[in-house]
Backbone as JSON, one array per atom type, in Angstrom:
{
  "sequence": "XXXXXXXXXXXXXXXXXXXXXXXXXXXXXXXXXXXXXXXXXXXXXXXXXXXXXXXXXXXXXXXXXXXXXXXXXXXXXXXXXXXXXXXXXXXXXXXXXXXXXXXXXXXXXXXXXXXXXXXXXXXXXXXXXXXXXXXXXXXXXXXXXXXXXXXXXXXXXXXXXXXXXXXXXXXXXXXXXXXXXXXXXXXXXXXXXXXXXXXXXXXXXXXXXXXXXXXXXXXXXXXXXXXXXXXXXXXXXXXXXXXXXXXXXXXXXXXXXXXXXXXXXXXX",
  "N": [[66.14, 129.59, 96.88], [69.75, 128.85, 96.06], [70.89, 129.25, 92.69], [72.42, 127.9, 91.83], [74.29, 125.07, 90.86], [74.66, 121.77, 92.89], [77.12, 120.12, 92.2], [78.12, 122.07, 90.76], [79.24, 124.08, 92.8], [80.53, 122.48, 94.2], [82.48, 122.13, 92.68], [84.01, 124.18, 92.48], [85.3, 123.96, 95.17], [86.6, 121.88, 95.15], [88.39, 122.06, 93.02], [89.87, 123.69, 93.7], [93.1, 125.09, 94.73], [94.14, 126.59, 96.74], [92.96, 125.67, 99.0], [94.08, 122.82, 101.03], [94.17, 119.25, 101.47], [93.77, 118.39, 103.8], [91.59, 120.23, 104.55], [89.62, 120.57, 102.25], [87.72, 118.09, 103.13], [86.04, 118.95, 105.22], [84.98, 121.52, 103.97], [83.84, 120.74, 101.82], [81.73, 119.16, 102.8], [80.25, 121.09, 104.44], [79.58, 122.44, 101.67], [77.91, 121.2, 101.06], [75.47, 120.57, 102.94], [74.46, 123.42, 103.3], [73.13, 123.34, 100.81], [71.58, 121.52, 100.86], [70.37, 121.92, 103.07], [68.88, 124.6, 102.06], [67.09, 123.41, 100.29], [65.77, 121.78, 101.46], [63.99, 123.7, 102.96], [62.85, 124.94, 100.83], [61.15, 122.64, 99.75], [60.34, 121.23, 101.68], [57.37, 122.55, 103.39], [55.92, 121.98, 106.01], [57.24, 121.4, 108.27], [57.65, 119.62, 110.85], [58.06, 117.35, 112.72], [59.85, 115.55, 110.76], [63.43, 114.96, 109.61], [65.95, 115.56, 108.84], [68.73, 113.72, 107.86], [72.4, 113.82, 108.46], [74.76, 110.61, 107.1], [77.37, 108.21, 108.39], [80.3, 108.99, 106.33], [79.86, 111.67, 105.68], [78.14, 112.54, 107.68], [80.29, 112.61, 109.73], [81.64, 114.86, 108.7], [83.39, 114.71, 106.47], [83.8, 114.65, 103.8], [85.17, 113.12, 100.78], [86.15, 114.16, 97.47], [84.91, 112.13, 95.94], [82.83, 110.82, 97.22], [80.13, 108.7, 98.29], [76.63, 110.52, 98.99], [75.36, 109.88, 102.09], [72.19, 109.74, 103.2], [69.46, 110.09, 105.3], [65.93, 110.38, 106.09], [64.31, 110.83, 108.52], [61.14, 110.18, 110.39], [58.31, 111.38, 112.01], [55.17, 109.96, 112.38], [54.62, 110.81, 109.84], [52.32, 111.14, 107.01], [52.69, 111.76, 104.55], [55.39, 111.09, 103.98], [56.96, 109.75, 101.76], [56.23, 111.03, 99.09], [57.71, 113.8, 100.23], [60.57, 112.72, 100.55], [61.26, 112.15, 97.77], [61.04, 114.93, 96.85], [63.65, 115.51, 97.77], [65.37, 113.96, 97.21], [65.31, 113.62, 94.1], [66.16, 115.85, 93.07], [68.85, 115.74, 93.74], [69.72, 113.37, 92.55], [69.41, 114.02, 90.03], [71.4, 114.84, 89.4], [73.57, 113.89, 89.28], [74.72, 112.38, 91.43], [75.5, 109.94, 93.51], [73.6, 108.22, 95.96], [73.63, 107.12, 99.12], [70.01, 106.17, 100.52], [67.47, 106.66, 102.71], [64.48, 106.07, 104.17], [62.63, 106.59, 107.01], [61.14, 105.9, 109.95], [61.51, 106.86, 113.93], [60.87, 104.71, 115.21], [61.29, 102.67, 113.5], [63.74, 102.89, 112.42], [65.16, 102.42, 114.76], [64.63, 99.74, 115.36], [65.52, 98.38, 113.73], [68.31, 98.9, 113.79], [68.72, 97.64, 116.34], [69.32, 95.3, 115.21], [71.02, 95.11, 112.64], [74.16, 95.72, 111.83], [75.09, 98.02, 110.35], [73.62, 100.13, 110.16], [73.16, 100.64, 112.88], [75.82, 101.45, 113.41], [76.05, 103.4, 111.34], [74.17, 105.36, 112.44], [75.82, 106.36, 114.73], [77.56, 108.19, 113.6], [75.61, 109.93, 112.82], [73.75, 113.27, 112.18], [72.52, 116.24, 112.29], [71.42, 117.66, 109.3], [68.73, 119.04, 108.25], [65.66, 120.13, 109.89], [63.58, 118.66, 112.3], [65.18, 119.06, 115.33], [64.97, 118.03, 117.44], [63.81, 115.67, 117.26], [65.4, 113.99, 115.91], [67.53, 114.13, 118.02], [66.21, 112.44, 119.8], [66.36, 109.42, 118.38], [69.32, 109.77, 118.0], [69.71, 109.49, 120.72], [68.96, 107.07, 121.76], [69.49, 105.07, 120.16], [72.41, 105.11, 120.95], [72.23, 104.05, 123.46], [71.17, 102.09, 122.88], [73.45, 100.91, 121.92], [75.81, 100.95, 123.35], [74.09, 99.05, 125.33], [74.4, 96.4, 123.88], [76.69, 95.7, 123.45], [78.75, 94.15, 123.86], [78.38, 91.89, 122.14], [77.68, 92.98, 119.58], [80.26, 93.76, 119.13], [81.22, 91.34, 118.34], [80.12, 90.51, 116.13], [81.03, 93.16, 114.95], [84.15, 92.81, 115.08], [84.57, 90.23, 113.04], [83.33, 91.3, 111.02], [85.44, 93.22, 110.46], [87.66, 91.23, 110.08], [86.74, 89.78, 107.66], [86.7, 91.95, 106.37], [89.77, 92.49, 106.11], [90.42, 90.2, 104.61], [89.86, 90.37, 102.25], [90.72, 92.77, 101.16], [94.02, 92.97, 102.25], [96.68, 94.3, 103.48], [97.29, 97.67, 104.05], [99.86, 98.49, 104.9], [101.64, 96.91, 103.27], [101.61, 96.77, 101.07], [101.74, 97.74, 97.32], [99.83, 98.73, 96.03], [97.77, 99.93, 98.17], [94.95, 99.88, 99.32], [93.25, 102.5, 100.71], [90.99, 102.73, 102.38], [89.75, 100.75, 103.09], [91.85, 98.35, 103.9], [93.68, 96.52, 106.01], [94.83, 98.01, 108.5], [93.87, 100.57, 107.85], [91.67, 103.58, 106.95], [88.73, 102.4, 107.72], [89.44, 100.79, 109.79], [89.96, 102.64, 111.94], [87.53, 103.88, 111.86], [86.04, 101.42, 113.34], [87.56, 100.9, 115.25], [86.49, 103.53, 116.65], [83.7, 103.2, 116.96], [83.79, 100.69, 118.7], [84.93, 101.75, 121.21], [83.06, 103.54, 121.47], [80.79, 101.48, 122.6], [82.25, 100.65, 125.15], [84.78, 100.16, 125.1], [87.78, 100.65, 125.9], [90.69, 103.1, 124.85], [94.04, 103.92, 125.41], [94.86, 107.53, 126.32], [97.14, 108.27, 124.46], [97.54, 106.9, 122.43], [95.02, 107.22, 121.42], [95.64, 109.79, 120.33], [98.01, 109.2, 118.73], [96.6, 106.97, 116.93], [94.49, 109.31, 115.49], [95.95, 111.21, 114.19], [97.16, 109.52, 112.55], [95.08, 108.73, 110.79], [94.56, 110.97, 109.75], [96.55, 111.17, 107.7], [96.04, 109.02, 106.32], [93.44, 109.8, 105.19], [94.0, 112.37, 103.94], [95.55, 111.73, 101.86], [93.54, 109.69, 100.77], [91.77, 111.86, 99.77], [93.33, 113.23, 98.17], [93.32, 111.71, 96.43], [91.25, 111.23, 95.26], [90.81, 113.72, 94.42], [92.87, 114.05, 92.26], [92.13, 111.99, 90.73], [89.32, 112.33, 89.44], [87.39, 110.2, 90.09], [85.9, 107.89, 91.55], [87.05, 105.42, 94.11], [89.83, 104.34, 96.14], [91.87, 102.3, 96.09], [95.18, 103.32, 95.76], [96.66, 103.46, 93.35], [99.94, 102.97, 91.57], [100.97, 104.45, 89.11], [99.31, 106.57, 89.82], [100.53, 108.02, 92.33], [102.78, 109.31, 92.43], [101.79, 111.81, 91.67], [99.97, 112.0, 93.24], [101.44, 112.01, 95.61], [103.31, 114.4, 95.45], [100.74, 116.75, 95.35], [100.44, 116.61, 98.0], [102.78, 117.63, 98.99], [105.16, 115.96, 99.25], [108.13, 115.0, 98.66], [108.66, 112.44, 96.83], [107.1, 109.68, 95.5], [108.17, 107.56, 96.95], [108.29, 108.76, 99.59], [105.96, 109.89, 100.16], [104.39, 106.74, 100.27], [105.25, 105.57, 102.01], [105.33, 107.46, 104.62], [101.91, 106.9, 104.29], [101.96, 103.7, 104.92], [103.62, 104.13, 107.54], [101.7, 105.32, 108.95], [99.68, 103.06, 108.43], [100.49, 101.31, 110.3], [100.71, 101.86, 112.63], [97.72, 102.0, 113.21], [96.55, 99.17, 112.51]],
  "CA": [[67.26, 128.65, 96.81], [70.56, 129.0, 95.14], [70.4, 128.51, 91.25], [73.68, 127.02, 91.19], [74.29, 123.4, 91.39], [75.37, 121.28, 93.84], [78.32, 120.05, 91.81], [79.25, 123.52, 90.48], [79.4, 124.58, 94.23], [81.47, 121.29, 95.06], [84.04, 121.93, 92.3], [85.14, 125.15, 93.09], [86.05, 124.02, 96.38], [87.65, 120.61, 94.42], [89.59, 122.9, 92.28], [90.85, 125.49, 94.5], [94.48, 124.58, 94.95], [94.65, 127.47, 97.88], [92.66, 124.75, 100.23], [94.43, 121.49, 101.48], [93.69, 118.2, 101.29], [92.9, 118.71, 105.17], [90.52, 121.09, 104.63], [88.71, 120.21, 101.84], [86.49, 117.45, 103.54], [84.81, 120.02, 105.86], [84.34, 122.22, 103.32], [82.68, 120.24, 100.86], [80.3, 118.55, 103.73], [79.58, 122.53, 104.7], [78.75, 123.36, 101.08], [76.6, 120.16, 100.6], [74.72, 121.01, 103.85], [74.24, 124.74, 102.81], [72.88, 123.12, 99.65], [70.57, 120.44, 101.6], [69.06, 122.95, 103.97], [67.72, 125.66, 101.05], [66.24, 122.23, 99.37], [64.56, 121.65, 102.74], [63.55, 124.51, 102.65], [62.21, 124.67, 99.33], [60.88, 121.57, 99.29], [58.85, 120.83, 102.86], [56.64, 123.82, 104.17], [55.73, 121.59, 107.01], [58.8, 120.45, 109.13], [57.2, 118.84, 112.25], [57.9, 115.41, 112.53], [60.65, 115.48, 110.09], [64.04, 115.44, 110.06], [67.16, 115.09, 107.16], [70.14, 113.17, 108.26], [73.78, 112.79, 107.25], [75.35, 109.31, 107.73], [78.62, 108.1, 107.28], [81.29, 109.81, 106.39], [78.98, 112.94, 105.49], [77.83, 112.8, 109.27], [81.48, 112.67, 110.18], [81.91, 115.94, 107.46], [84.57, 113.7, 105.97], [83.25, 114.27, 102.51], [85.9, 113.12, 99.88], [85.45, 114.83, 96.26], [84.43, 110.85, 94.73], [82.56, 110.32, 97.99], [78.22, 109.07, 98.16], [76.31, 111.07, 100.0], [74.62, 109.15, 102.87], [71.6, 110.63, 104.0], [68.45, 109.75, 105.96], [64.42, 111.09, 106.5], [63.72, 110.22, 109.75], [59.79, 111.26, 110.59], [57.07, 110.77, 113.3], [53.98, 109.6, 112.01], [53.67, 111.46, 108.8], [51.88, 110.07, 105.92], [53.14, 112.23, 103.08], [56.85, 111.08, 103.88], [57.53, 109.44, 100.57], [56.22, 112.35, 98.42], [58.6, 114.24, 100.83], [62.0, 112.19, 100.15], [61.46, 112.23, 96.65], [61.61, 116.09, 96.69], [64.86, 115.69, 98.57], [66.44, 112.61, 96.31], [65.46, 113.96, 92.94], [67.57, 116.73, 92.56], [70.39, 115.1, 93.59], [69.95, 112.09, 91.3], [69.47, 114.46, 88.7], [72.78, 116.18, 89.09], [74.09, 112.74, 88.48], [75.06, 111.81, 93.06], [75.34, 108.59, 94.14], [73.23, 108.25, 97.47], [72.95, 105.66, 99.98], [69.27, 107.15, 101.48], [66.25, 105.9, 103.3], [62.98, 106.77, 104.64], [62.03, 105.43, 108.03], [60.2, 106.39, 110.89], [62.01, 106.5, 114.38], [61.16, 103.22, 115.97], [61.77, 101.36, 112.58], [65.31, 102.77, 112.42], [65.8, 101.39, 115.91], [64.13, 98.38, 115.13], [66.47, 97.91, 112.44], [69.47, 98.82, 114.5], [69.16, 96.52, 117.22], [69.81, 93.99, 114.91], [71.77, 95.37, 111.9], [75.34, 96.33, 112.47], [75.71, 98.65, 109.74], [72.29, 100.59, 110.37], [73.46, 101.02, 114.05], [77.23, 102.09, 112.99], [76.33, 104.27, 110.92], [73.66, 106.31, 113.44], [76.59, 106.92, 115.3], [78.11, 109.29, 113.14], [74.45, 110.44, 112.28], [74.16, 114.77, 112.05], [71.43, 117.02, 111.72], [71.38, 118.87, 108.41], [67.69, 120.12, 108.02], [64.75, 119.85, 109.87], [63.27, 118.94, 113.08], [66.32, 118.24, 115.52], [64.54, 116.9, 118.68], [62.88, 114.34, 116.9], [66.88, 113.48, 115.79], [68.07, 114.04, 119.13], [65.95, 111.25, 120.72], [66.51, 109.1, 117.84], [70.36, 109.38, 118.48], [69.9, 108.81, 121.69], [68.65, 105.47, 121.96], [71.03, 104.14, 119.09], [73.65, 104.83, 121.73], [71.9, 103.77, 124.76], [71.11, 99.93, 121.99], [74.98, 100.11, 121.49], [76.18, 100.47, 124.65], [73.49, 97.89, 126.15], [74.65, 95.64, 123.44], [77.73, 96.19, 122.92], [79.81, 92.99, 123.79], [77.5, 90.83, 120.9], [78.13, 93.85, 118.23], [81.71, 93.87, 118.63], [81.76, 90.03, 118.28], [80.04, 90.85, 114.58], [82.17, 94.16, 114.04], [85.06, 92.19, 114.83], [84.15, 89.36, 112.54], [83.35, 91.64, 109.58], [86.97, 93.3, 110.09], [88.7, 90.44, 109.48], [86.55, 89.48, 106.54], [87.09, 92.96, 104.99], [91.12, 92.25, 105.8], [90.95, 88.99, 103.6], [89.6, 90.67, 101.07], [91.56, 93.83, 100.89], [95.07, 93.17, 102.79], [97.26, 95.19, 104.23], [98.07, 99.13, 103.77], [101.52, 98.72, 104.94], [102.47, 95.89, 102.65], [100.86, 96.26, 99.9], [102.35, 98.34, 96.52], [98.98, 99.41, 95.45], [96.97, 99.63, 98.83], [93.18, 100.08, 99.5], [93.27, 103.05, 101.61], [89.64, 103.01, 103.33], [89.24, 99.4, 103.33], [92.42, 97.17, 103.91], [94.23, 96.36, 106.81], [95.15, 99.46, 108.88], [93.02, 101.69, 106.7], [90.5, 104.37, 107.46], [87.58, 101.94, 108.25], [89.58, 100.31, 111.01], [89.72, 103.9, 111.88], [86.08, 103.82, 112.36], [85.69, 100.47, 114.02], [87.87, 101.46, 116.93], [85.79, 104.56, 117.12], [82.69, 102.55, 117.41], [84.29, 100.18, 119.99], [85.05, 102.84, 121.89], [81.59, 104.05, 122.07], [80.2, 100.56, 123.26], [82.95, 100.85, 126.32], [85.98, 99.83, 125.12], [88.9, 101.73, 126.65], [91.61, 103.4, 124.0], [94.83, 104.95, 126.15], [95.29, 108.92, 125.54], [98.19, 108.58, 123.86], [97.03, 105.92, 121.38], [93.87, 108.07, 120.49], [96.26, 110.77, 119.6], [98.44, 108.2, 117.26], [95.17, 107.35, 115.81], [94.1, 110.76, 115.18], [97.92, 111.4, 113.6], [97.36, 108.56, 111.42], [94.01, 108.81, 110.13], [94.65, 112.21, 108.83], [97.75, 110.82, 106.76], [95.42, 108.25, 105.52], [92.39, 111.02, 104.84], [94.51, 113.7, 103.28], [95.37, 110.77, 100.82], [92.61, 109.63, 99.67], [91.59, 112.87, 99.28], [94.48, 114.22, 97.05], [93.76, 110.15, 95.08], [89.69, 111.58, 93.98], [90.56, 115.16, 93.8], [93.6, 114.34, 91.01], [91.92, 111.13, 89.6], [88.16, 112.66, 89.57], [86.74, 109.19, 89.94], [85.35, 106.5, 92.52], [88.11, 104.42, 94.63], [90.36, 104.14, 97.33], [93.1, 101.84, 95.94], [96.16, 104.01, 95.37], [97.69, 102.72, 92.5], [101.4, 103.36, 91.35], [100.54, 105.57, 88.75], [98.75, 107.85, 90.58], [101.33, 107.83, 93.69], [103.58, 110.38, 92.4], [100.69, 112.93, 91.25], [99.37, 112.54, 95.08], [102.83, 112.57, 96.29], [103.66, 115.97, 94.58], [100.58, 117.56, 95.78], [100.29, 116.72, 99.55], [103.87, 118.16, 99.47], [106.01, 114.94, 99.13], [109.31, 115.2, 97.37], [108.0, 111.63, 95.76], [105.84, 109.04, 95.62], [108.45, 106.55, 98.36], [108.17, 109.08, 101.11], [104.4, 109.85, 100.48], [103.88, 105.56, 100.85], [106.21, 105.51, 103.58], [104.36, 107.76, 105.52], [101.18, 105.8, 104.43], [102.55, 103.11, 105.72], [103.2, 104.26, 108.97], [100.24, 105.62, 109.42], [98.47, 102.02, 108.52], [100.89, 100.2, 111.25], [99.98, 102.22, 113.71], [96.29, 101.98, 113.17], [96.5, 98.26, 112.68]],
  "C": [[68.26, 129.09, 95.74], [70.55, 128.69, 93.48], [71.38, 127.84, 90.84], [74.0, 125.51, 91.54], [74.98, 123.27, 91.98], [77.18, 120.76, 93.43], [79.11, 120.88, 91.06], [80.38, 123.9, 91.79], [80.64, 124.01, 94.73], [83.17, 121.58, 94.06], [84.52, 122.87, 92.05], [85.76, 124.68, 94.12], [87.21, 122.77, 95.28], [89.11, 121.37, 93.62], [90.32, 123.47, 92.63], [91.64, 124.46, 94.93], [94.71, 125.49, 96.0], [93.69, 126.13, 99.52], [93.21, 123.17, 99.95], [93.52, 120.04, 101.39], [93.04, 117.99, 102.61], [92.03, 119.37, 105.13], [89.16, 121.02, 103.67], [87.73, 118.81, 101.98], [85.23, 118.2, 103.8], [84.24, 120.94, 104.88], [83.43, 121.6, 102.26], [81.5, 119.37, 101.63], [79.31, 119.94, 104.41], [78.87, 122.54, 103.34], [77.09, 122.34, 100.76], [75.46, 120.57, 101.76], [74.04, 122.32, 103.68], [73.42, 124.11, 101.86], [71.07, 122.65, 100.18], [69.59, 120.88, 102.0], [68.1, 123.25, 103.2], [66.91, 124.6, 100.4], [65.29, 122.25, 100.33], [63.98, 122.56, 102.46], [62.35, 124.79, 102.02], [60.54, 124.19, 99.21], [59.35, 121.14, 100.49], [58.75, 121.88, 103.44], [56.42, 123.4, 105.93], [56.54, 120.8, 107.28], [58.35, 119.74, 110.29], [57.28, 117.21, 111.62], [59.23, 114.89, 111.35], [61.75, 115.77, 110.14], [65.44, 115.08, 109.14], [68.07, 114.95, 107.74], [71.23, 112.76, 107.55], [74.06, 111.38, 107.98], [76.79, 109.24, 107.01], [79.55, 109.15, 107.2], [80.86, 111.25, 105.74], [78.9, 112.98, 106.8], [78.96, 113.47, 110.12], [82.18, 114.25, 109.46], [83.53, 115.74, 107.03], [84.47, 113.74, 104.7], [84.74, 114.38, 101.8], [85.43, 113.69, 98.57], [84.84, 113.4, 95.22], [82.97, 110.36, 96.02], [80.83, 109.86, 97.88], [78.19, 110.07, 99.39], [75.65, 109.98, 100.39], [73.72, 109.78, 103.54], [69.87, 109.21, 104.17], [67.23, 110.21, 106.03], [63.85, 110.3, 107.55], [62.25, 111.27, 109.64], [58.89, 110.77, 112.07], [55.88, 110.54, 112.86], [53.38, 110.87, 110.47], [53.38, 110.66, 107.39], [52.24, 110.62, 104.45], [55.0, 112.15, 103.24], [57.88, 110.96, 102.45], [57.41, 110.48, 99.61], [57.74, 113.42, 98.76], [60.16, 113.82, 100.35], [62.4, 112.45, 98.78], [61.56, 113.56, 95.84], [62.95, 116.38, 97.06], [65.94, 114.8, 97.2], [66.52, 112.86, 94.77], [66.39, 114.37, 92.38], [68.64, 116.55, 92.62], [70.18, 114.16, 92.91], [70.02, 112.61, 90.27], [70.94, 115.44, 88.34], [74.16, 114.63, 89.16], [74.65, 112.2, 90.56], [74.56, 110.41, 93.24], [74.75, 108.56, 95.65], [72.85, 106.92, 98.11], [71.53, 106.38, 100.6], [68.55, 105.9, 102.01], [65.8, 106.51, 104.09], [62.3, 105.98, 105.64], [61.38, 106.72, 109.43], [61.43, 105.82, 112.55], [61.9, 105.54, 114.89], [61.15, 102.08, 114.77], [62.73, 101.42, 112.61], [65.76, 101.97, 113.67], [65.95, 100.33, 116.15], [65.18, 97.89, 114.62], [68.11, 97.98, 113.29], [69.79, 98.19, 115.38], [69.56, 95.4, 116.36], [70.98, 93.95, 113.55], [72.64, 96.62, 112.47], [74.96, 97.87, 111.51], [74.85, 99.79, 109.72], [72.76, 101.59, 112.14], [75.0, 102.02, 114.45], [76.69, 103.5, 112.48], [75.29, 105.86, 111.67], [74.88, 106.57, 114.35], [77.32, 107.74, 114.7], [76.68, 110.37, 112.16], [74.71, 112.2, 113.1], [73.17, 115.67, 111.75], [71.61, 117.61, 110.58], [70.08, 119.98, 108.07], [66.63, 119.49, 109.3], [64.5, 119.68, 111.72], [64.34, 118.4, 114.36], [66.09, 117.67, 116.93], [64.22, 115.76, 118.63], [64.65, 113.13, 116.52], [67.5, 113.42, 116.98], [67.64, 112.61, 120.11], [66.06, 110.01, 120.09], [68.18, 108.76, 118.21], [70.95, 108.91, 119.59], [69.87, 107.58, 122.47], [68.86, 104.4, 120.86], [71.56, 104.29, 120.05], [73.37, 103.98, 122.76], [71.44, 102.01, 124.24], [72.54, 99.64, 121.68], [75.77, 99.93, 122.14], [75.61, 99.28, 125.31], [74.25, 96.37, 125.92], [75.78, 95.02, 123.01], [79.06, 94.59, 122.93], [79.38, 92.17, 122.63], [78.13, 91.68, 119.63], [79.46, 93.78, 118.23], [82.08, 92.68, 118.32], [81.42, 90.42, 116.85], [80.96, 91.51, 114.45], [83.74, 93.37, 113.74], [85.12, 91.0, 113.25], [84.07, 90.25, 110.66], [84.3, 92.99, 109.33], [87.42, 92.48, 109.57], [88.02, 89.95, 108.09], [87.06, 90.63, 105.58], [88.71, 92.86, 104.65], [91.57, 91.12, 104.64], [91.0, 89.6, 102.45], [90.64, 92.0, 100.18], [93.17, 94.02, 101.32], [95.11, 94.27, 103.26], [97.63, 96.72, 103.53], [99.36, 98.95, 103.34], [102.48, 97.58, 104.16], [102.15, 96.06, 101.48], [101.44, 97.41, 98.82], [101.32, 99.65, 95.95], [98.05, 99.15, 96.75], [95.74, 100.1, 98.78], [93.2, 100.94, 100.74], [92.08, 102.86, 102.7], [89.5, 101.69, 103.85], [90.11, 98.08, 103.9], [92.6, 97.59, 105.1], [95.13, 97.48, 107.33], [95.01, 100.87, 108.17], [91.79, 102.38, 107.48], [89.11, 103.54, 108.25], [87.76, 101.11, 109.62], [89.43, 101.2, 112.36], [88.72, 103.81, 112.86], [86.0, 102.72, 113.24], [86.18, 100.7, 115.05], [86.56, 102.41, 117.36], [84.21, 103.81, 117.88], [82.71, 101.22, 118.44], [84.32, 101.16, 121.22], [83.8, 103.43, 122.67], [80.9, 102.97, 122.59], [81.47, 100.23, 124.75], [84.21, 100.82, 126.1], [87.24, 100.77, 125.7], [89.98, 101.72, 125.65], [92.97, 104.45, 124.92], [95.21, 106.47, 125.84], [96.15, 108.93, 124.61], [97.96, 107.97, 122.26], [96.38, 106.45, 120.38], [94.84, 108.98, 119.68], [96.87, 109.91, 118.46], [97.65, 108.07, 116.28], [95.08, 108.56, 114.88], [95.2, 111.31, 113.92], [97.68, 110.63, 112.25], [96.34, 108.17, 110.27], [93.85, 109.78, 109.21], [95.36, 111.73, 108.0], [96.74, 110.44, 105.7], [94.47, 109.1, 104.33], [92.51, 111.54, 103.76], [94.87, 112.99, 101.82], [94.4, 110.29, 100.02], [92.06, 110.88, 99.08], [92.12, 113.5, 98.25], [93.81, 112.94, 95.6], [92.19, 110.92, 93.89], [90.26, 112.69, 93.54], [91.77, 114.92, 92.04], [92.92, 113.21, 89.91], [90.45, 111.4, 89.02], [87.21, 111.17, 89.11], [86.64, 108.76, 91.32], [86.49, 105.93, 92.66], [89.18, 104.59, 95.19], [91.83, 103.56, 97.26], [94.33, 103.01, 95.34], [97.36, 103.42, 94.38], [99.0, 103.76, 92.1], [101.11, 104.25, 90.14], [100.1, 107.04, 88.43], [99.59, 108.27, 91.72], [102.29, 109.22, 92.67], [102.8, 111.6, 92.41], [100.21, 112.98, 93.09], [100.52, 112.92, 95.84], [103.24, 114.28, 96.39], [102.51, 116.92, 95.63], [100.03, 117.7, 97.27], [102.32, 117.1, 99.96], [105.36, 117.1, 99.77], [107.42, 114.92, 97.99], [108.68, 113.79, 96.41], [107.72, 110.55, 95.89], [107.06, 107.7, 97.13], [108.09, 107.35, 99.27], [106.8, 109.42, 101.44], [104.12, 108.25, 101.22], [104.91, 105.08, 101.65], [105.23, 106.21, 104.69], [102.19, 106.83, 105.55], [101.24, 104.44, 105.03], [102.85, 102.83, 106.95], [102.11, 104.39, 109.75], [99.33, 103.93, 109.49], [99.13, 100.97, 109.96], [100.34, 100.5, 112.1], [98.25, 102.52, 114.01], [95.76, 100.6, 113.25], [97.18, 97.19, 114.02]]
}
């Protein structure tokens, strides 16, 4: 395994001013994966039955430079799982990573997903990174085949805990200092279409593309907000708006949140 750390690794790419704010997601969800594997590696001799998952906007290789990792240990009946995770979760806790994880077996995750949204959401942007990927394959498959079945009930929740996150966070396109990921026509609405979508909903070609158009805006933003503020958070305060302006190529900080802006109408 590499001897270099995971957040050495991560902040060359963070640093390098020759890659974009578009580009550095993928690359920092590549080097974390590169990283992940050789741990696997490492770490479990015996891979059967085991299987290391991203979630989330890791799954999605969306990684922002403030971003958690979200990861998973799906297994099939093995009894040294926990030993197992805790070779996986160490080293990253010790390099200071925030992780959402968990250690389940595939018919508990399912268990758990028929009835929790956020469990079932986030297997849909679930991703192999190490390990055994059939045992993940049938695993992803019957999350889809519980979100499709179910799908008119879940969107009555998803819906439901949109509009709560809108109270809480407003609007993008109104707002001075908005909450990129979280308010009202922000990245996570983003997602909630997406996961509509996958329980049947119908989105017109043209639309998706808008989407698509507008999500990046959003993206490339938060992205520029961790990489210049090297902290946790989403809100784009005035402050910081010229410094992101400047380096996603904005003469200055109105026509950067102008185009933010657009981007959140047309998403909302």
């Amino acid at each position: 395994m590499t001897e270099t750390s995971l957040v050495e690794l991560r902040e060359k790419i963070i640093s390098n001013r020759a890659l974009s704010a578009r580009e550095i997601p993928k690359a920092l969800s590549d080097v974390t994966d590169q990283f992940l594997a050789e741990l696997y590696v490492t770490e479990i001799q015996n891979k059967d039955g085991v299987a290391l998952v991203a979630l989330g906007g890791y799954g999605r290789s969306e990684l922002a430079p403030s971003s958690d990792l979200d990861l998973m240990l799906i297994h099939q009946d093995r009894d040294d799982i926990d030993s197992l995770a805790d070779r996986l979760w160490y080293p990253l806790w010790d390099e200071g990573f925030k992780l959402g994880h968990s250690v389940r077996s595939v018919e508990q995750t399912l268990r758990l997903a028929s009835t929790d949204l956020e469990t079932a959401t986030s297997l849909l942007n679930g991703r192999l990174v190490a390990g055994d990927s059939t045992l993940l394959q049938e695993l992803l498959a019957r999350n889809e085949e519980q979100w499709v079945a179910h799908g008119l009930d879940r969107l009555d929740e998803l819906a439901r805990n949109v509009r709560r996150r809108h109270l809480i966070s407003g609007e993008v396109a109104f707002l001075l200092e908005p909450d990129l990921k979280e308010g009202r026509g922000g990245l996570r609405d983003v997602h909630a279409i997406d996961w509509a979508v996958r329980a049947g909903v119908e989105v017109p070609v043209h639309d998706h593309e808008r989407l698509t158009e507008a999500y990046q805006v959003l993206l490339e933003a938060r992205v520029e907000l961790h990489r210049l503020s090297g902290k946790r958070g989403d809100v784009l305060l005035l402050e910081e708006q010229d410094s992101v302006a400047a380096a996603l190529g904005d003469h200055d900080a109105d026509i950067l949140m102008g185009r933010v802006a657009a981007a959140a109408r047309t998403v909302a």
